[in-house]
C-alpha positions as CSV (number, residue, x, y, z in Angstrom):
1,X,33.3,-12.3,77.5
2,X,34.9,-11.0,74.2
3,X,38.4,-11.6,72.9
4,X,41.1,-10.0,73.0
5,X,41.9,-10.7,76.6
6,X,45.4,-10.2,78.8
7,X,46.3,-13.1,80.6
8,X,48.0,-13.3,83.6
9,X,48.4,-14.9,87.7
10,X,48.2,-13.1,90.9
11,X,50.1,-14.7,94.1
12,X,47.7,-13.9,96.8
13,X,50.6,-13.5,99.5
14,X,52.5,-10.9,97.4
15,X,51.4,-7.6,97.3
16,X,48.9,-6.4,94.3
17,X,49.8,-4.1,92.1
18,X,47.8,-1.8,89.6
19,X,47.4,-3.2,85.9
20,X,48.7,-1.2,83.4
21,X,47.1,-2.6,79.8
22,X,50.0,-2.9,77.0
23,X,49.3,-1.4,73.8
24,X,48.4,-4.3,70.7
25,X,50.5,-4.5,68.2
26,X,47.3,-4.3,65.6
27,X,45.3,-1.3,67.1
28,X,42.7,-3.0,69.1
29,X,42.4,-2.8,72.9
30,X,41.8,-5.6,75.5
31,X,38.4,-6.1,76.9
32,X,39.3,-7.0,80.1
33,X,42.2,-9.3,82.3
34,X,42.0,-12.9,83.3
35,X,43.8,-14.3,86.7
36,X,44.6,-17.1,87.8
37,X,44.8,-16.3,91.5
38,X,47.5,-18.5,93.4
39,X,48.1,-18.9,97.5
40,X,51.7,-19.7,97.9
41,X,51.9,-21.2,94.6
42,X,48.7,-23.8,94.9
43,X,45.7,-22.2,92.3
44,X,42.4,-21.0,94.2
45,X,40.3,-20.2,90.7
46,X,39.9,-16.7,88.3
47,X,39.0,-13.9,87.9
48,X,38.2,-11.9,85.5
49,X,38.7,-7.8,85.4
50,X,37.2,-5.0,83.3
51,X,39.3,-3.0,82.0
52,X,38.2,-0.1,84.0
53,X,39.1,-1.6,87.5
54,X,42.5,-2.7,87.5
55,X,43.7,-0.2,90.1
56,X,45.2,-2.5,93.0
57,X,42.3,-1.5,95.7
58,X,39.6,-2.9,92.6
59,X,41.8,-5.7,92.0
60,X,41.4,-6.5,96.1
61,X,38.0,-6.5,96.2
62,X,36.5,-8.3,93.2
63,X,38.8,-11.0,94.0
64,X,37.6,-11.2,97.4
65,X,34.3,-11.4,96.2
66,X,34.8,-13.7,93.9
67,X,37.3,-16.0,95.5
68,X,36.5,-15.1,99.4
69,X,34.7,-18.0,100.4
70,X,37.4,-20.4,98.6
71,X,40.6,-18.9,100.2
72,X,39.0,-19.0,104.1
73,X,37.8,-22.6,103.1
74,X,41.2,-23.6,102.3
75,X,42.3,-21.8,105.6
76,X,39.6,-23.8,107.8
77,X,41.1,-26.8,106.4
78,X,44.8,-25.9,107.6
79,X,43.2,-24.9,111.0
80,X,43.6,-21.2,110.1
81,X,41.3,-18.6,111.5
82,X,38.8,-16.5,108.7
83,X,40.1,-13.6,106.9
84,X,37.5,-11.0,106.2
85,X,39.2,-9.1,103.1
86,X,42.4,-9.3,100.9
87,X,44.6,-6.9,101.9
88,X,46.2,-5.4,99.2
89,X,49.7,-5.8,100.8
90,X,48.5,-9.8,100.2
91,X,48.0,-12.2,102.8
92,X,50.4,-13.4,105.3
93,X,52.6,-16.5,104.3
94,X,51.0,-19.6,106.5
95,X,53.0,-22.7,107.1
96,X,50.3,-24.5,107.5
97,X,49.4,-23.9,103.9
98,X,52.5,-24.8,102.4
99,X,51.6,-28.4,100.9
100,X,54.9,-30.1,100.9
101,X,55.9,-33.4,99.4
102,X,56.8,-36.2,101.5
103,X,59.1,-37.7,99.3
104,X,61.0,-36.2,95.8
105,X,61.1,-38.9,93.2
106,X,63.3,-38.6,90.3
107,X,60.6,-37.7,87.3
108,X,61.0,-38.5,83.6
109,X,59.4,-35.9,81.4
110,X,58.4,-36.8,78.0
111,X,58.3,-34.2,75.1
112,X,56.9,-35.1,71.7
113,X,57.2,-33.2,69.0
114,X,57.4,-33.3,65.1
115,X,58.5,-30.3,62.9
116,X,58.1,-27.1,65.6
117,X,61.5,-26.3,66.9
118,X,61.0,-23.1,68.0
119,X,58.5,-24.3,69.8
120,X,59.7,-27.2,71.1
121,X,62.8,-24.9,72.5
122,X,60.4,-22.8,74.4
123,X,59.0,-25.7,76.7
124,X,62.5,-26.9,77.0
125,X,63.3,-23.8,78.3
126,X,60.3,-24.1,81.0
127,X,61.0,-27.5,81.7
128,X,65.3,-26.4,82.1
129,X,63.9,-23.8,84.8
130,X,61.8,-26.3,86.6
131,X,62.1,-25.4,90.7
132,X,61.5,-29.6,91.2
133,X,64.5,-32.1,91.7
134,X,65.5,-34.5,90.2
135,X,64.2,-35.1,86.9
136,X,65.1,-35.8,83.7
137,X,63.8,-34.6,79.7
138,X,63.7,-36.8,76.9
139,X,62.2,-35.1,73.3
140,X,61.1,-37.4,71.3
141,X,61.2,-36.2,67.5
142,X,58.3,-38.0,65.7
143,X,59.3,-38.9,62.1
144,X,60.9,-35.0,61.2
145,X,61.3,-34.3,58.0
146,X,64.8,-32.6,58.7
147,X,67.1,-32.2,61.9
148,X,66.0,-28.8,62.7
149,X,64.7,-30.2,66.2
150,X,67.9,-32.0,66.8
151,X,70.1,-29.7,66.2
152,X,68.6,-26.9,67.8
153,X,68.3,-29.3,71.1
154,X,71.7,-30.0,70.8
155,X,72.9,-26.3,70.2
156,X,71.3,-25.1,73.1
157,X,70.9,-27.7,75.8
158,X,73.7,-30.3,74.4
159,X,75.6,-30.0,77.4
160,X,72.9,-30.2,79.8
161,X,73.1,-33.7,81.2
162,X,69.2,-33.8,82.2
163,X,67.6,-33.3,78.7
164,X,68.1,-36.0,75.9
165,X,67.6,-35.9,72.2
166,X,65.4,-39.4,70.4
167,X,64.3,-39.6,67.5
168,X,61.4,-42.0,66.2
169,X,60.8,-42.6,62.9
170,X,57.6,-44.2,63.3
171,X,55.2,-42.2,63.2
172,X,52.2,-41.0,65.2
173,X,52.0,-39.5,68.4
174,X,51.4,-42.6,69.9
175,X,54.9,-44.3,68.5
176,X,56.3,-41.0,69.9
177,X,55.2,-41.4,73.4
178,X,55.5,-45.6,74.0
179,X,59.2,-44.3,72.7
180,X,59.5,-41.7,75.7
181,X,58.1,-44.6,78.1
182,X,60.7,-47.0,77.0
183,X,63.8,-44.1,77.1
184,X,62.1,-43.1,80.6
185,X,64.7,-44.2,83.9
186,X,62.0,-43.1,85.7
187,X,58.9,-44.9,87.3
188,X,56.9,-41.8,87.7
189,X,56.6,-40.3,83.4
190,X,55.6,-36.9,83.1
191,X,54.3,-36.1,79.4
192,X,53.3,-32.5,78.0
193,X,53.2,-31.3,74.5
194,X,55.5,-28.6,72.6
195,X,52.8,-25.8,72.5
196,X,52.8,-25.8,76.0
197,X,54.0,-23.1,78.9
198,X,54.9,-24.9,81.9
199,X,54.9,-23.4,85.4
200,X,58.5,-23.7,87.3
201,X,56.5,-25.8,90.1
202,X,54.6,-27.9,87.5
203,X,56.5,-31.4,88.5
204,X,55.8,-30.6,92.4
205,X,52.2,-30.8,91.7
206,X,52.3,-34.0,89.3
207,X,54.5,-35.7,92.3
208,X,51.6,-33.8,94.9
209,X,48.9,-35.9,92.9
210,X,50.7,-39.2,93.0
211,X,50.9,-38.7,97.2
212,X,47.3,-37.6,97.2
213,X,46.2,-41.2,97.8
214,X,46.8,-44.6,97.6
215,X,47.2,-46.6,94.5
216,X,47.5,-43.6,92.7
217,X,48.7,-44.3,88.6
218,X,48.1,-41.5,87.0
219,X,47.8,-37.8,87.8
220,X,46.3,-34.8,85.4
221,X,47.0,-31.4,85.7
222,X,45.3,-27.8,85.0
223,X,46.3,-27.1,81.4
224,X,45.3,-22.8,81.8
225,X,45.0,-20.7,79.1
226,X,48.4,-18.6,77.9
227,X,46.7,-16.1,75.8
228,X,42.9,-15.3,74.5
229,X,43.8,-13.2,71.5
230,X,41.0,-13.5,69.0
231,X,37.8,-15.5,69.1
232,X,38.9,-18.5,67.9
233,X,41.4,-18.9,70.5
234,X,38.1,-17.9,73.4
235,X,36.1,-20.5,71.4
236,X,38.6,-23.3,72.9
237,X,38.8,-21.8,75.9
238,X,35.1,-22.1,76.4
239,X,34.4,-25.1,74.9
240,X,37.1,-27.2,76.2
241,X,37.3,-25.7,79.6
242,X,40.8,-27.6,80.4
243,X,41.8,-25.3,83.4
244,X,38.6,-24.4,85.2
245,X,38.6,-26.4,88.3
246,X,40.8,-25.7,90.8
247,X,40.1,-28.2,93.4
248,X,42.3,-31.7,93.5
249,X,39.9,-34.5,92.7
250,X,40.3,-38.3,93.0
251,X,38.8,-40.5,89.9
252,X,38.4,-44.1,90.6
253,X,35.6,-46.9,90.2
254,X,34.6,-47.2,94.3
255,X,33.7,-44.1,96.2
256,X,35.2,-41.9,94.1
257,X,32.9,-41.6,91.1
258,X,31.9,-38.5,88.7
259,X,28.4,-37.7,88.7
260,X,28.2,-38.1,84.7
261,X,26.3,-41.3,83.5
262,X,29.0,-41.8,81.2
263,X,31.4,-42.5,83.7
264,X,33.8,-43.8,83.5
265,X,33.7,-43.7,80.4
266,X,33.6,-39.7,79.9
267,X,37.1,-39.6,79.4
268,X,37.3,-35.6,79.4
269,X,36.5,-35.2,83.0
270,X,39.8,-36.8,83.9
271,X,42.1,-34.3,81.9
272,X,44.2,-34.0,78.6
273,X,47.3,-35.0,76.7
274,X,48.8,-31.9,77.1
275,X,49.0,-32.4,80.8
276,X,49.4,-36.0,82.3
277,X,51.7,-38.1,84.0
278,X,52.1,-42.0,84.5
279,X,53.4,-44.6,86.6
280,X,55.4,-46.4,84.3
281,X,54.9,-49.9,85.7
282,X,51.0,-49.4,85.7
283,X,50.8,-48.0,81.9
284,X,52.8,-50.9,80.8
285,X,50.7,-53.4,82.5
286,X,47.5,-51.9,80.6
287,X,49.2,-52.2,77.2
288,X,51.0,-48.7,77.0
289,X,49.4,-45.9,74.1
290,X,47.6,-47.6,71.7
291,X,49.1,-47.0,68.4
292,X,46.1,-47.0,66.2
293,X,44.6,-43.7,68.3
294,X,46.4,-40.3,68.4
295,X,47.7,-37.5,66.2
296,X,49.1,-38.7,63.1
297,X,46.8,-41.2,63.0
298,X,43.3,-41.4,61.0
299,X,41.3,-40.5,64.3
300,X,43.3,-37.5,64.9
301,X,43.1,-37.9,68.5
302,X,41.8,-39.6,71.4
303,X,45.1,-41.9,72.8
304,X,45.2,-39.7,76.1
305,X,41.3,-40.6,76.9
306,X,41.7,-44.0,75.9
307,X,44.4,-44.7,78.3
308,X,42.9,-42.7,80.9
309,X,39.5,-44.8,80.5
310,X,41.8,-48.4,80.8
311,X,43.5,-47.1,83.6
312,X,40.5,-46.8,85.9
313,X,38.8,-49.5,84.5
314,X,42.0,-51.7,85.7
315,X,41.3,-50.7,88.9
316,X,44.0,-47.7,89.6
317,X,42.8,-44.4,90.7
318,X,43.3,-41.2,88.8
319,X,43.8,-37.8,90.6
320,X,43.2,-34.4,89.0
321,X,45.7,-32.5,90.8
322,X,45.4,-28.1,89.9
323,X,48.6,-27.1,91.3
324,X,50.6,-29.2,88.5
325,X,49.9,-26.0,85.7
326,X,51.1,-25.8,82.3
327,X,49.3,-22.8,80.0
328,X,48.3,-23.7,76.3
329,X,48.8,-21.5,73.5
330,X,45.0,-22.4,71.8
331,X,44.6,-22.7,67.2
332,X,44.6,-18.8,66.5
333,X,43.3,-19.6,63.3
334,X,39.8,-20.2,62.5
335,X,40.6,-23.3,59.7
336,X,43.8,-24.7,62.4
337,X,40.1,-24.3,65.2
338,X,38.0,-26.2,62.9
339,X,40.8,-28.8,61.9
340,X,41.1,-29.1,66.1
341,X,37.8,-29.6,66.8
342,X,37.3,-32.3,64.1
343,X,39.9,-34.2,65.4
344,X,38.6,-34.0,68.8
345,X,35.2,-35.3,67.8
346,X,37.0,-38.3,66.2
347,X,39.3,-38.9,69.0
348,X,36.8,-39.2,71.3
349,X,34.3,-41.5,70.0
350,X,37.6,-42.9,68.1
351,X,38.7,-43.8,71.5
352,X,35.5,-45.3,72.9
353,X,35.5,-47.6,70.0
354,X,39.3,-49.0,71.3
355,X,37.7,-49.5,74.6
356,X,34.4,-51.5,73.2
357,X,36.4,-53.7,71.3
358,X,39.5,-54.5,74.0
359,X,37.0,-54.7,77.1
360,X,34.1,-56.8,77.5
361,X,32.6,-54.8,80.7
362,X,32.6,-52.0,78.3
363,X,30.5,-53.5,75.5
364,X,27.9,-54.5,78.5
365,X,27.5,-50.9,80.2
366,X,28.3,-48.0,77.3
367,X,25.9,-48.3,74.5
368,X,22.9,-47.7,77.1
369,X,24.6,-44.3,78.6
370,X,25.3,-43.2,74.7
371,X,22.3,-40.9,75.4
372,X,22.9,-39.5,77.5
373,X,26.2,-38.8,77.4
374,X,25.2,-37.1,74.0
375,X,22.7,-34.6,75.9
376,X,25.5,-33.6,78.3
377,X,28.0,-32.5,75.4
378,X,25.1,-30.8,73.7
379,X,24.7,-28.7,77.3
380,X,28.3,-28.1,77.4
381,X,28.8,-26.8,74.4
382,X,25.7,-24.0,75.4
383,X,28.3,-21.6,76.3
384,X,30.2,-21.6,73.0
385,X,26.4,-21.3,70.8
386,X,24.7,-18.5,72.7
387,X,28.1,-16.1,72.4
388,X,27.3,-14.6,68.7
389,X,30.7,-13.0,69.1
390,X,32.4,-16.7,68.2
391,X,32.8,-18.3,65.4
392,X,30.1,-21.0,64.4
393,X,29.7,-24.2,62.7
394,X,32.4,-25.6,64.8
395,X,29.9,-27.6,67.0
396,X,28.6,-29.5,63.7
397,X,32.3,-30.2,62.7
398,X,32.7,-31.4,66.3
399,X,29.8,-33.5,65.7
400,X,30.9,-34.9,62.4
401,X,34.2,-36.2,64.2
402,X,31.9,-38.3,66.2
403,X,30.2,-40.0,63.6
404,X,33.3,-40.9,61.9
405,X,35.7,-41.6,64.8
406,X,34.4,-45.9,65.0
407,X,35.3,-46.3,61.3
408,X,39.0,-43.9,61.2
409,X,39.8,-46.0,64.5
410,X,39.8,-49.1,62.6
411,X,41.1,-47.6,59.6
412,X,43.8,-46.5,62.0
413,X,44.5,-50.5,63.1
414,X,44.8,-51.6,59.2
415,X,47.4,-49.1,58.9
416,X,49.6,-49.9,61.3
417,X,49.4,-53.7,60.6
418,X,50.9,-52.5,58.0
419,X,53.2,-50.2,59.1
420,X,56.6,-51.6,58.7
421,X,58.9,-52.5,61.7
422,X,61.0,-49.3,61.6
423,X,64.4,-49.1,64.0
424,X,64.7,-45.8,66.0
């Protein structure tokens, strides 16, 4: 796989149409097309094209060989006969597929940003088109510099009565977000970033997830890539590999256990930030976002696995739930990558240092699994060394924000001991 590559989705009960490649605006051509292939709206996995076979009947088959098996085991489990091919009129619509919710809670969706209006205006505009009611928007402006964000809220969604302006002068992602839970009128708080895409059916799935199960206190989504447009932006994409599963799984600490021998403690196989949504009630029993963690803080990162970590260690269970989709829009600049990756590195171990000191189960069982867990990033992160077309060194700054995350973590607590008491 080589950068540049066209992103896109293909409804499997629509009719598939030939791929025409647009021309690039700086002379190079795409190497081939990724889709994300949907049945009536619910993702079943990718596939990726070459160039040379985007004609609808080559589009037809090598998604039926790639994604064959997966669609007729979805229909086996709605009691639908086998299909032997996808015609390329698509396949009929089946009722028995359509997974419906048995109940429409109203939804609070949380939006931090700090400094990006233009992009914060594009994900409002997603969320104003959302298909799901009721729900409500609160952005949360993290200590701006100016009123750019407010003002361009106000301009263009001022009077709609479902999105509301806050500002937080505190800050640090973390502020920003126990800000949004506190504004929230909902139980059920939805949070996503303000480089983020997000699908018009994106709250049906994050409500889907909370009915998956019982005791159900936080659901992730598939965060899918929104474009792959030079190899910094494929180095995330591979590495990080936020949107590659495609089947709904359940996370808690009984029978429904990762394989990893981190776990739970390996915090990235339940999700990201960019992508999450709580039951109110439950994250304010655990303590909320710790502040010390999180952009804008020493660590860089790491308050969405932290919170994951204590929410299955309280005993809730976590479900992973695909068809809630938002697309990222990944660093397309090697030094904004490297930055990225850094921070990640630190987040993480940054985060598993909040856990060791707050919970004494943890102090008994991590240290041993360090290891291990260790060898299992180094595997991971095969895919992103042995592609010469990507840019390197990134692993070792990766690794460097791991051997600093314990000690900007507690940097991280001095500082906000001393932070003053600030009224929003």
């Amino acid at each position: 796989m080589q950068a540049p590559i066209l992103i896109g989705e293909l409804e499997l009960t629509e009719p598939i149409a030939d791929i025409d490649l647009p021309a690039r605006g700086d002379g190079t051509a795409y190497n081939g097309v990724q889709l994300l292939a949907r049945m009536q709206q619910i993702p079943v996995g990718y596939v990726v094209l070459a160039p040379t076979a985007l004609d609808s009947s080559a589009i037809s088959h090598q998604v039926w060989s790639v994604l064959g098996d997966e669609i007729n085991r979805r229909r086996s489990r709605a009691g639908l006969p086998a299909i032997n091919e996808l015609p390329v009129g698509g396949i009929p619509v089946e009722p028995e597929l359509a997974d419906e919710l048995t109940d429409r809670p109203l939804v609070t969706v949380v939006v931090c940003t700090r400094n990006r209006p233009e992009s914060a205006l594009v994900t409002l505009r997603g969320l104003a088109d959302m298909r799901y009611t009721p729900f409500e928007v609160v952005i949360v402006d993290n200590a701006p510099d100016s009123d750019a964000t407010k003002e361009a809220t106000q301009r263009e969604f001022g009077a709609d009565p479902r999105i509301r302006y806050v500002r937080e002068p505190r800050p640090g992602l973390s502020c920003a977000r126990n800000r949004g839970l506190a504004e929230a009128s909902a139980d059920i708080v939805a949070f996503t970033d303000d480089d983020v895409r997000v699908d018009p059916w994106w709250l049906n799935g994050i409500v889907r997830g909370f009915q998956a199960a019982p005791n159900v206190a936080c659901v992730t989504g598939l965060i899918a890539t929104a474009e792959l447009d030079n190899a910094a932006q494929l180095y995330f994409h591979l590495r990080e590999g936020w949107g590659a599963s495609c089947e709904r799984r359940v996370f808690d600490l009984a029978e429904n256990r990762d394989e990893s021998p981190l776990y739970p403690y390996s915090a990235g196989v339940f999700g990201a930030g960019a992508n999450f949504a709580v039951s109110r009630a439950v994250l304010k029993e655990v303590g909320g976002f710790n502040e010390a963690l999180g952009a804008g803080t020493p660590s860089g990162g790491g308050e969405d696995l932290n919170m994951f970590m204590r929410i299955v260690l309280a005993g809730h269970r976590l479900v992973y739930e695909p068809s809630a989709v938002v697309s990222h829009v990944h660093r397309a600049s090697l030094a904004d990558l490297s930055r990225q990756m850094r921070a990640y590195g630190s987040g993480c171990t940054a985060a598993l240092t909040a856990i060791i000191m707050a919970d004494a189960r943890a102090r008994r069982e991590l240290p041993p699994r360090v290891i291990s867990g260790v060898a299992r990033m180094l595997k991971l992160s095969s895919g992103v060394r042995d592609n010469p077309t990507l840019p390197s060194g990134l692993i070792q700054r990766e690794v460097g924000g791991f051997f600093v995350g314990p000690w900007l973590y507690l940097k991280g607590r001095r500082n906000l001991r001393r932070l003053p008491a600030l009224q929003a």
